[in-house]
C-alpha positions as CSV (number, residue, x, y, z in Angstrom):
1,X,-139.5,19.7,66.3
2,X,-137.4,22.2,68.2
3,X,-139.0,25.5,68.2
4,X,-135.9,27.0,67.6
5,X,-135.0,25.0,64.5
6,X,-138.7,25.8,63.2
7,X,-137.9,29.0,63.3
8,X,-134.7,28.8,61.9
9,X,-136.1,27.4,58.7
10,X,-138.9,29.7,58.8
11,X,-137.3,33.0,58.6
12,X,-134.7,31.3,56.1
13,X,-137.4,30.8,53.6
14,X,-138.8,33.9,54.0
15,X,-135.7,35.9,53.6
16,X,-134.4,34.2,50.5
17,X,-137.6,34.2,49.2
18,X,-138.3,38.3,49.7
19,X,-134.5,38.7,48.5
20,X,-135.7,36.6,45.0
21,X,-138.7,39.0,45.3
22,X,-137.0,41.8,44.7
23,X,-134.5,40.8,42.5
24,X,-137.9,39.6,40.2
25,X,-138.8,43.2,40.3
26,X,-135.4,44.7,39.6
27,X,-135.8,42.6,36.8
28,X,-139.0,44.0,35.7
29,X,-138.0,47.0,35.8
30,X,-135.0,46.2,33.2
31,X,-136.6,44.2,31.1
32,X,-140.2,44.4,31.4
33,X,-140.5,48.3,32.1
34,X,-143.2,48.8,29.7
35,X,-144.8,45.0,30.1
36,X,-145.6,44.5,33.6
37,X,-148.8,43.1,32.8
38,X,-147.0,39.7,32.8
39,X,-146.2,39.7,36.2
40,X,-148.6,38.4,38.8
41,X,-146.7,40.5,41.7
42,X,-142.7,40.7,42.7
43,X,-141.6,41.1,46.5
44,X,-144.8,40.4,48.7
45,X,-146.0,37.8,46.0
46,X,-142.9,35.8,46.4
47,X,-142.3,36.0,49.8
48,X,-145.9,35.1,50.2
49,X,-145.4,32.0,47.8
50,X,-142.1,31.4,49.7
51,X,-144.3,31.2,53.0
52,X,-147.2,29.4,51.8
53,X,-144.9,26.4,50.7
54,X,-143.5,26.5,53.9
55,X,-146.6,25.8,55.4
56,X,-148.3,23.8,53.7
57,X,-145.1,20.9,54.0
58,X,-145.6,21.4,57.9
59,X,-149.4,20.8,57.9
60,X,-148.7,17.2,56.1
61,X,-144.8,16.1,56.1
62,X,-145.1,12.8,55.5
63,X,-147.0,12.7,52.2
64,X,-146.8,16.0,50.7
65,X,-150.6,16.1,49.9
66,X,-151.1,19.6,50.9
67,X,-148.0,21.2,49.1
68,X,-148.4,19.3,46.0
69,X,-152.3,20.9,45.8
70,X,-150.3,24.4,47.1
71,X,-147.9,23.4,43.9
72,X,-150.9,22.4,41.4
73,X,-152.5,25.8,42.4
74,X,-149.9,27.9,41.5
75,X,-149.7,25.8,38.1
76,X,-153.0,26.4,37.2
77,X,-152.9,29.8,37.9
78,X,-149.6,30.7,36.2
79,X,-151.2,28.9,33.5
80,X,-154.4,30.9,33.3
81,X,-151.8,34.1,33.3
82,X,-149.9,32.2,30.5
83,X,-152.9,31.9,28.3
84,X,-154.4,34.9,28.6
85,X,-151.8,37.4,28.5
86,X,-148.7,35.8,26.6
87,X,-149.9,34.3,23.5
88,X,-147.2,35.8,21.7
89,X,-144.7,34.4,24.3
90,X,-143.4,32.0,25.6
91,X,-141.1,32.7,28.3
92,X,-142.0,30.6,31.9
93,X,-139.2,32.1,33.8
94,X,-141.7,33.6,36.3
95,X,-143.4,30.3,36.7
96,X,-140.0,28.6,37.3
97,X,-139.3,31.3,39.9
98,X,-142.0,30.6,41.8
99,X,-141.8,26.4,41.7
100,X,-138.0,27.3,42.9
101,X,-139.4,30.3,45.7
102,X,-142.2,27.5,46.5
103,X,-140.0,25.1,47.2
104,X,-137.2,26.4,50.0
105,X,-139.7,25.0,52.5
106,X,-139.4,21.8,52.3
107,X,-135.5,22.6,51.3
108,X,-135.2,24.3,54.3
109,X,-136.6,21.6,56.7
110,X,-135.2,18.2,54.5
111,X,-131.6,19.4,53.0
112,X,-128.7,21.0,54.4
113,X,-128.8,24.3,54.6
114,X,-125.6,24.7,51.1
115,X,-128.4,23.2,49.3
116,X,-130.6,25.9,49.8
117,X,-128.2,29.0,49.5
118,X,-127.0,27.3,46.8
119,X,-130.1,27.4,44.9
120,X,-131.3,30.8,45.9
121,X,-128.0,31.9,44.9
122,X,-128.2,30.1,41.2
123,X,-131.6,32.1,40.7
124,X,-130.5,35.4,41.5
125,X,-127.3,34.6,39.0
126,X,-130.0,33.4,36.4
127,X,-132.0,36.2,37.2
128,X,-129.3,39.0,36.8
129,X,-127.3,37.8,34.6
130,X,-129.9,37.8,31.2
131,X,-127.8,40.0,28.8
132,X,-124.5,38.2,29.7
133,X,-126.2,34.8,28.8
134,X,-128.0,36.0,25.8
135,X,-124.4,37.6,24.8
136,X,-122.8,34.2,25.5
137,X,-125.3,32.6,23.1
138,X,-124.6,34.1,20.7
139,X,-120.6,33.9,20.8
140,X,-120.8,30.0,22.1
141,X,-119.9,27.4,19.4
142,X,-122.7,24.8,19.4
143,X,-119.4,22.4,18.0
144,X,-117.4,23.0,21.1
145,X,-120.5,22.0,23.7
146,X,-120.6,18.7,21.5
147,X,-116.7,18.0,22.0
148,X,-117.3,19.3,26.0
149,X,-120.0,16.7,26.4
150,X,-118.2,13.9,24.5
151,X,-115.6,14.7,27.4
152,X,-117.2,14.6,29.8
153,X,-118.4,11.1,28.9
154,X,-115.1,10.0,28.7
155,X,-113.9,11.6,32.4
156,X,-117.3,10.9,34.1
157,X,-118.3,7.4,32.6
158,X,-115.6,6.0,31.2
159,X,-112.3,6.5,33.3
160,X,-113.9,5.1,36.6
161,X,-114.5,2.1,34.3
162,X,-111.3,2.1,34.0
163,X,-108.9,-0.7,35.7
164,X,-106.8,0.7,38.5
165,X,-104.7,-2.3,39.9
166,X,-103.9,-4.0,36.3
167,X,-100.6,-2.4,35.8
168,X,-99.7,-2.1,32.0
169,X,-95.9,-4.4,31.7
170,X,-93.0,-2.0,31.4
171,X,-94.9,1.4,31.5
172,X,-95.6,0.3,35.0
173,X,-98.9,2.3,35.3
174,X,-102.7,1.6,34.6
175,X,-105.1,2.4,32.0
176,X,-106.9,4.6,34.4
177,X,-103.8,6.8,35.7
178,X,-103.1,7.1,32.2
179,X,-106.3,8.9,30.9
180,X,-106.4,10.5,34.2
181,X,-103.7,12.6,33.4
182,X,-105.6,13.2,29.7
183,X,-108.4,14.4,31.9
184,X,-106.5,16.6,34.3
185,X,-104.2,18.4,31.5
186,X,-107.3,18.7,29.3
187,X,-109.3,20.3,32.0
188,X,-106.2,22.9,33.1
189,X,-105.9,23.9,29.2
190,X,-109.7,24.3,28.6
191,X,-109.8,26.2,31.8
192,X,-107.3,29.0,29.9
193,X,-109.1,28.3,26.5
194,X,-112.1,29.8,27.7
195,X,-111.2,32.4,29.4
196,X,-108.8,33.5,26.3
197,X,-111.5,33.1,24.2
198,X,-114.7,34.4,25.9
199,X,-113.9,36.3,28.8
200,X,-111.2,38.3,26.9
201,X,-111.9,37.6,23.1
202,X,-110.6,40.7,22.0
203,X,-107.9,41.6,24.7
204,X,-104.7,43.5,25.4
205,X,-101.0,41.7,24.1
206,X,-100.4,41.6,27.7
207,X,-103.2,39.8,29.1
208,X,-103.2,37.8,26.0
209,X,-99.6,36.5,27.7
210,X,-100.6,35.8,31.0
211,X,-104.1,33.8,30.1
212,X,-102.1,32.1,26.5
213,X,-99.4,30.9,29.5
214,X,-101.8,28.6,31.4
215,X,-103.5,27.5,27.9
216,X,-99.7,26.9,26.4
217,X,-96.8,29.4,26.7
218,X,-95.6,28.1,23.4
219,X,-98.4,28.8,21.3
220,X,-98.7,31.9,23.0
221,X,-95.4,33.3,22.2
222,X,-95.6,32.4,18.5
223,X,-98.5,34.5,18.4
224,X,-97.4,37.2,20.3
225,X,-94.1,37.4,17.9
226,X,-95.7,37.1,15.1
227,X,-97.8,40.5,16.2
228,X,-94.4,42.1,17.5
229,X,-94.1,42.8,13.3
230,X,-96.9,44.9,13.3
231,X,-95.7,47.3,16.5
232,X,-93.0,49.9,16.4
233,X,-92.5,49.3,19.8
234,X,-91.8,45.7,21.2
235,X,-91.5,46.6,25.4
236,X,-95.1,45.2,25.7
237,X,-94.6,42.5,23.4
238,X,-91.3,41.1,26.0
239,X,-93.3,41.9,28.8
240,X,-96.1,39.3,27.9
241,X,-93.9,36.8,26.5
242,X,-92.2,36.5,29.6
243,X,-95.5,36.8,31.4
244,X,-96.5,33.7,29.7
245,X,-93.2,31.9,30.6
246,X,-94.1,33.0,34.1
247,X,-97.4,31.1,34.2
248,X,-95.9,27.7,32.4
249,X,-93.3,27.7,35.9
250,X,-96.2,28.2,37.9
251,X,-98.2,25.8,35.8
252,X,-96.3,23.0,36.3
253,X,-95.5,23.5,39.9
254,X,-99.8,22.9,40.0
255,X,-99.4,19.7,37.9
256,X,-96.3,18.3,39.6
257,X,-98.2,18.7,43.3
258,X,-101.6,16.6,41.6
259,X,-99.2,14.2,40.4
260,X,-96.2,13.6,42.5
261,X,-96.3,15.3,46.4
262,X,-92.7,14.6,46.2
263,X,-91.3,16.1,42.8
264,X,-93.0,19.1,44.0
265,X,-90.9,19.5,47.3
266,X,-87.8,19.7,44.9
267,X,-89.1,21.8,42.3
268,X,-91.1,24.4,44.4
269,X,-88.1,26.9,45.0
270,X,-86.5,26.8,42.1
271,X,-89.6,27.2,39.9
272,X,-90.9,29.8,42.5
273,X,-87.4,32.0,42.3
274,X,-87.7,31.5,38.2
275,X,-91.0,32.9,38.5
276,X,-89.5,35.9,40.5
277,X,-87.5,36.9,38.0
278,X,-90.1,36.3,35.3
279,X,-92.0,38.7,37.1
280,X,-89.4,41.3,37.7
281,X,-88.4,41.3,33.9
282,X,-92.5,41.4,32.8
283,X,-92.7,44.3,35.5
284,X,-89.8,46.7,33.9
285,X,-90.3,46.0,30.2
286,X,-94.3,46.7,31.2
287,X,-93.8,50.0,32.8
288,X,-91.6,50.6,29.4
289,X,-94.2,49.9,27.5
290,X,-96.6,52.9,25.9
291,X,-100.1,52.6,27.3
292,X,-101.5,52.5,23.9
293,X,-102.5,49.1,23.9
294,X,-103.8,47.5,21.0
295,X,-105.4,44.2,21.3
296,X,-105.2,40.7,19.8
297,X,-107.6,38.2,18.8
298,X,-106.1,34.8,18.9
299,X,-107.2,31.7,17.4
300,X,-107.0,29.0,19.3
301,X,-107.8,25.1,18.8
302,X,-110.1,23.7,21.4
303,X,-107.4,21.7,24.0
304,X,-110.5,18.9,24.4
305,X,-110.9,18.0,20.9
306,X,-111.2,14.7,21.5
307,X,-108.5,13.7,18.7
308,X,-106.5,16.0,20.7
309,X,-106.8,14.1,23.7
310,X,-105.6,10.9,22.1
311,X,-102.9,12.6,20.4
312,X,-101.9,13.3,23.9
313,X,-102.8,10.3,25.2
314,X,-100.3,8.5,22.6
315,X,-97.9,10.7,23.3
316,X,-97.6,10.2,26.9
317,X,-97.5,6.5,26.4
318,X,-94.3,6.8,23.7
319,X,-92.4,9.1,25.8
320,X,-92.9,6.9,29.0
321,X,-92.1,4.3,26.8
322,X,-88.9,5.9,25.8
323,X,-88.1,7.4,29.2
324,X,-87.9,3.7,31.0
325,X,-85.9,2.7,27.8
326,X,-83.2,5.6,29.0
327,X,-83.4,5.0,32.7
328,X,-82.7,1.7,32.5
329,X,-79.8,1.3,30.4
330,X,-78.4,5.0,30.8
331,X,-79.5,6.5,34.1
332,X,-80.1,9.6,36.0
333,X,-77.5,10.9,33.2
334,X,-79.6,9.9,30.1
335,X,-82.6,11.0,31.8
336,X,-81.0,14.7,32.2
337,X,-79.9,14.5,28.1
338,X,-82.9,13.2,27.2
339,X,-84.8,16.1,29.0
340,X,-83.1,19.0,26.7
341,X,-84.5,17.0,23.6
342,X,-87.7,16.6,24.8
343,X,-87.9,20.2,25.7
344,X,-87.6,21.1,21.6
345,X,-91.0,19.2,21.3
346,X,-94.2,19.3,23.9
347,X,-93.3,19.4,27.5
348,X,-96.5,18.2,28.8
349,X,-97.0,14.3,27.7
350,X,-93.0,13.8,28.9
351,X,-93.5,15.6,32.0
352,X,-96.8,14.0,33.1
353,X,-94.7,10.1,32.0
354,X,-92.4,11.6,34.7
355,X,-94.8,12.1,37.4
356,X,-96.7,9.5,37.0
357,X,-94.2,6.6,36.2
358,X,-92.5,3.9,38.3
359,X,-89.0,4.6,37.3
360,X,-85.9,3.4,39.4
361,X,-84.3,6.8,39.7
362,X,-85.2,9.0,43.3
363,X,-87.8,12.0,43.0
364,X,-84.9,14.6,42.7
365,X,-83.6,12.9,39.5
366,X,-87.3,13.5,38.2
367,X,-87.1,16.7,39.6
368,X,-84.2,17.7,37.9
369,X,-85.3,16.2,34.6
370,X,-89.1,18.3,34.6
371,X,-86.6,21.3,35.8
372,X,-84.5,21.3,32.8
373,X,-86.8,19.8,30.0
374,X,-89.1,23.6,30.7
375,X,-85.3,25.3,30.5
376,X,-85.2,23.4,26.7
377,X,-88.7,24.5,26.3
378,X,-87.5,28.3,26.7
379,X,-84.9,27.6,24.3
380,X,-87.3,26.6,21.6
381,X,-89.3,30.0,22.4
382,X,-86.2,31.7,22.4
383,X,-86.1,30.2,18.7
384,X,-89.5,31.1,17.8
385,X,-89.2,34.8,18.7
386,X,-86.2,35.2,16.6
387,X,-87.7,33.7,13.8
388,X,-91.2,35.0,13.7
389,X,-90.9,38.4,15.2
390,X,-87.6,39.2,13.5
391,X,-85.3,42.1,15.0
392,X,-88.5,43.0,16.7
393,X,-88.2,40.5,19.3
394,X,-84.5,40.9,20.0
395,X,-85.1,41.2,23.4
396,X,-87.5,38.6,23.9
397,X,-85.4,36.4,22.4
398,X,-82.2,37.2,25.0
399,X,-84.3,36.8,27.4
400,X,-85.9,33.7,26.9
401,X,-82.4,32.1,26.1
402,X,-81.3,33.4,29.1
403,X,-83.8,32.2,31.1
404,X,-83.4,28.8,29.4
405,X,-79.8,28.4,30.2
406,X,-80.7,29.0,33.4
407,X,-83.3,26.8,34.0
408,X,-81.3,24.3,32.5
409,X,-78.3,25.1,34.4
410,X,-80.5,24.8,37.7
411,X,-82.2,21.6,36.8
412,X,-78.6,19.6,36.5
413,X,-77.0,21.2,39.3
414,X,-79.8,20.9,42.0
């Protein structure tokens, strides 16, 4: 081997392997201050244990006999330290340290070098970050992992089971583009849905507008109105529901360019300059606002529930069934008409049918359609404000409408 190279993976083992070092005693220190007896050594142990492993793969590379004795070793002795001094514990983070700290050698020499930051960067996370995790713990709902796993079953294992070529007759797409868009609005909603609800579980009304809009603008402004009852001011309340209606435009500018290149190339601008004056309106009614800020705690139904994902599923399929029904026997026009209907219900299973479909209209048509069915959307928040938030949400509600009409207005005449 190059000398050079042996160097190379040399002093990479021994730097990530000091760094690990001292973040194991910065972690004695907070969590062990006054039960260091548990700890063989921090900083010169692990770069030592770093080193060793390193050497002991290049005296026998082909069969590993001298690092796996080097690796027995430290088991036995961890495990003398184990028996001895922790009988009322039973923690082996220190032990798993040291397997990962023995093991950048080989790492270093056999994988690319990712694989190896990657991992010393994992540790240190793991290391640093116990309180957060034992926080999380205790927040986390044991149902939700369940549902996530079940999920990930279905996106993993069963979509590329999935026939791609076998077009269904008359939806004109396959059983696997359909749950594919399941999977990708699913993952885009859970995305928000856990950042609403454990990053910020008891946040300001604003943020609360800007994370609900990626998780569902809808929802979001229901629940926002429905607080406005309880405020005597309702600046901040307009500035997040429009900060939500914000995030749907640049939500489904996101979707449309995973979906359909094309749609996206008529959409962009419009959405884009809608966004702009989103923004402007959240920005003037925000600096309005008093910065007393109380928060909000929202409850929110997990988006990957699996009967949520059929629902969806379902859904998509009826409204692209309905959608080719309109193109083909009332066109471009229908399509446009049936769009503000559409937009009084959920957006996303009629949107995703339009992205996805084969239809015998040109990408602008589709364009227009996604364009102005989010225009009826704003409509039905418009409808919402007024009739949960009462004369609080006056403004909201002008707003909204406005911004529907609008968006509507665009969406035909593009």
């Amino acid at each position: 081997m190059d000398i050079n190279l042996l160097l190379t993976y040399f002093i990479l083992t021994t730097v990530f392997s000091f760094l690990i070092g001292l973040e194991l005693k910065a972690y004695k220190m907070k969590f062990h201050e006054n039960d260091s007896r548990i700890f063989l050594g921090t900083t010169r142990t692990y770069t030592f244990i770093g080193i060793i492993g390193f050497v002991f793969y290049k005296i026998e590379p082909n069969n590993f006999s001298v690092y796996i004795a080097g690796f027995l070793a430290i088991t036995l002795l961890y495990s003398m330290l184990y028996y001895r001094l922790l009988a009322e514990k039973n923690s082996i983070v220190l032990y798993l340290v040291a397997v990962v700290v023995y093991s950048f050698g080989p790492l270093t020499n056999l994988f690319p070098f990712w694989l190896s930051s990657l991992i010393f960067v994992v540790t240190i996370f793991l290391l640093n970050a116990k309180t957060r995790l034992l926080n999380f713990n205790l927040k986390i709902n044991i149902y939700e992992i369940e549902t996530l796993g079940k999920m990930i079953l279905l996106s993993a294992v069963v979509l590329p089971l999935l026939p791609e070529d076998k077009i269904i007759p008359y939806l004109g797409i396959s059983l696997y583009k359909i749950w594919l868009t399941v999977v990708v609005i699913s993952a885009i909603s859970y995305a928000g849905y856990i950042v609403q609800k454990y990053l910020f579980p008891s946040k300001g009304i604003f943020l609360t507008g800007i994370i609900g809009g990626i998780y569902s603008s809808t929802a979001t402004t229901v629940v926002l109105s429905k607080k406005a009852q309880g405020l005597e001011k309702n600046h901040l309340i307009t500035a997040s529901v429009i900060a939500a209606t914000l995030m749907m435009y640049l939500r489904l500018i996101i979707i449309s360019y995973i979906f359909n290149v094309e749609v996206v190339k008529t959409i962009l601008i419009p959405f884009l300059a809608l966004a702009f004056i989103c923004a402007i309106i959240t920005l003037v009614y925000y600096k309005k606002a008093s910065n007393g800020v109380s928060n909000i705690e929202v409850e929110d139904s997990n988006p990957l529930e699996l009967g949520t994902a059929f629902i969806f599923a379902f859904l998509f399929i009826i409204t692209m069934l309905i959608t080719n029904f309109v193109v083909d026997n009332y066109g471009s026009s229908g399509l446009k008409f049936l769009s503000i209907i559409i937009g009084f219900t959920d957006i996303d299973p009629f949107i995703l049918s339009l992205l996805t479909g084969k239809y015998s209209i040109d990408s602008s048509v589709i364009a227009s359609a996604i364009i102005i069915a989010a225009g009826s959307n704003n409509i039905l928040k418009a409808v919402y404000t007024i009739w949960f938030g009462k004369d609080k949400t006056i403004s909201s509600f002008v707003w909204l409408s406005i911004l529907g009409i609008l968006t509507i207005l665009v969406g035909f005449f593009i």
